[in-house]
C-alpha positions in Angstrom: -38.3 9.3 -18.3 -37.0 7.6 -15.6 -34.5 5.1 -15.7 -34.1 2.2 -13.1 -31.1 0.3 -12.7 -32.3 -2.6 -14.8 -32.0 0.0 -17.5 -28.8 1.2 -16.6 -27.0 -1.8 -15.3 -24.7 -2.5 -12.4 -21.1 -0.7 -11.8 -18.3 -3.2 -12.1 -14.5 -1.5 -11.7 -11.3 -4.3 -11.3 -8.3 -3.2 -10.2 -5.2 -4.5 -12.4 -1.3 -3.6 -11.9 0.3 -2.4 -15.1 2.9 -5.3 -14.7 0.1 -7.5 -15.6 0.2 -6.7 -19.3 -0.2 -10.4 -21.7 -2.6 -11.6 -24.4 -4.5 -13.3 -21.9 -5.3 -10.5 -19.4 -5.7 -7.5 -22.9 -8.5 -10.2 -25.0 -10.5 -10.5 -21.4 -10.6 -7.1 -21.2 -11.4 -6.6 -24.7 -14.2 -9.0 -24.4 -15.5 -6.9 -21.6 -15.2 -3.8 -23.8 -16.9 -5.4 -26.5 -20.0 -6.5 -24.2 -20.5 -3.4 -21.8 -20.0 -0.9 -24.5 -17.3 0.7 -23.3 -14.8 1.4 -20.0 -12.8 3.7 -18.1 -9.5 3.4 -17.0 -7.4 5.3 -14.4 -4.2 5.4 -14.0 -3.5 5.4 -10.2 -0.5 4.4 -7.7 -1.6 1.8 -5.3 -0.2 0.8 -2.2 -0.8 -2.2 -0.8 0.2 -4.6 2.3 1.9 -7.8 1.1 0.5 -11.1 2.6 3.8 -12.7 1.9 6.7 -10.5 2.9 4.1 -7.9 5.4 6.3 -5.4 3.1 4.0 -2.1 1.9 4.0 -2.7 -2.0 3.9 0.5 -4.2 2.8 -0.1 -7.7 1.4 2.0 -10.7 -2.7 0.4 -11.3 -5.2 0.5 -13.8 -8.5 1.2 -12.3 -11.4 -0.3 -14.8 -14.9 0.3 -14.3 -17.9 0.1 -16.5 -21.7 -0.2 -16.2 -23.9 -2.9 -17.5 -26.8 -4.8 -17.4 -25.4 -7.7 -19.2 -24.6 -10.5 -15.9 -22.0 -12.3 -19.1 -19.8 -9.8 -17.7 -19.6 -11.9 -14.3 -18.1 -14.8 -16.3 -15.4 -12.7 -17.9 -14.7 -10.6 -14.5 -14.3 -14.1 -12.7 -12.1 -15.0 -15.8 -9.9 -12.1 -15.6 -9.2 -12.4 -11.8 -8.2 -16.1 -12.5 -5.7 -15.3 -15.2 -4.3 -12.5 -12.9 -3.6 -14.6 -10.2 -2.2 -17.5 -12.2 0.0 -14.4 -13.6 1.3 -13.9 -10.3 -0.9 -11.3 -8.5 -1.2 -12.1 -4.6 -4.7 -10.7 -5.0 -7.1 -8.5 -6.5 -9.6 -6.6 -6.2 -13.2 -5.9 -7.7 -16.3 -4.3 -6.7 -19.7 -4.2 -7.8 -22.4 -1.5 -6.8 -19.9 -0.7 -4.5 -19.1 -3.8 -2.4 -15.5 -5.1 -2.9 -14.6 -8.7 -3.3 -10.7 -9.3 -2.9 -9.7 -12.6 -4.7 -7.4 -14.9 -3.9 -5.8 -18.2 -4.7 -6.9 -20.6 -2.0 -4.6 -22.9 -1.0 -6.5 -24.8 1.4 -9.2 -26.3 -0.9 -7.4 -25.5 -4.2 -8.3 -29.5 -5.1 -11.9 -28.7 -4.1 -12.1 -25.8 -6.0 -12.0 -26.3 -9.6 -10.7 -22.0 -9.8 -8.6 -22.4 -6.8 -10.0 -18.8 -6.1 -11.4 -17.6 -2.8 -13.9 -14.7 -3.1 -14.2 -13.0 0.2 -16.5 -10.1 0.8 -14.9 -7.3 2.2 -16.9 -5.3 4.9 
């Protein structure tokens, strides 16, 4: 049998330092657990070029990815980017099917933007 990729679902990985550890950021990732049927995580060391200081930035990172079919998971990926930046993170990162998104809080129409968050696409 073949399977397409309705069947199988989309790939979805979100990259999250392992300084962002709260309640918040553990029960989104939970919920994405629970609703993709499981996850893997990687333990990596990211570096990374600081929009604030210029300064490379060294820090250990989770790498989770999962496949699903379920789009719910869009809600609670959006969800968990929010919380991360309110958290502190400059940034972060996601893909999906392999094109990368790197989030941000934007400043410039954060009163137009009921998230305050900036998706841009990266090439």
């Amino acid at each position: 049998m073949l399977l397409t990729q309705d069947d199988i679902g989309h790939e979805y990985k979100i990259w999250i330092p392992c300084e962002a550890d709260s309640d918040r950021v553990d029960d989104l990732v939970q919920q994405l657990v629970a609703i993709s049927g499981g996850m893997t995580a990687q333990a990596v060391q990211g570096i990374w070029i600081s929009d604030e200081t210029g300064e490379a930035v060294q820090e250990d990172t989770h790498i989770l990815s999962f496949i699903t079919n379920k789009p719910q998971v869009l809600v609670l990926l959006r969800q968990l980017a929010v919380v991360l930046l309110e958290e502190g993170q400059e940034a972060v990162l996601m893909t999906s099917d392999g094109r990368g998104f790197l989030l941000r809080p934007d400043i410039e129409n954060e009163q137009e933007n009921t998230t305050g968050i900036n998706f841009n696409l990266l090439q």
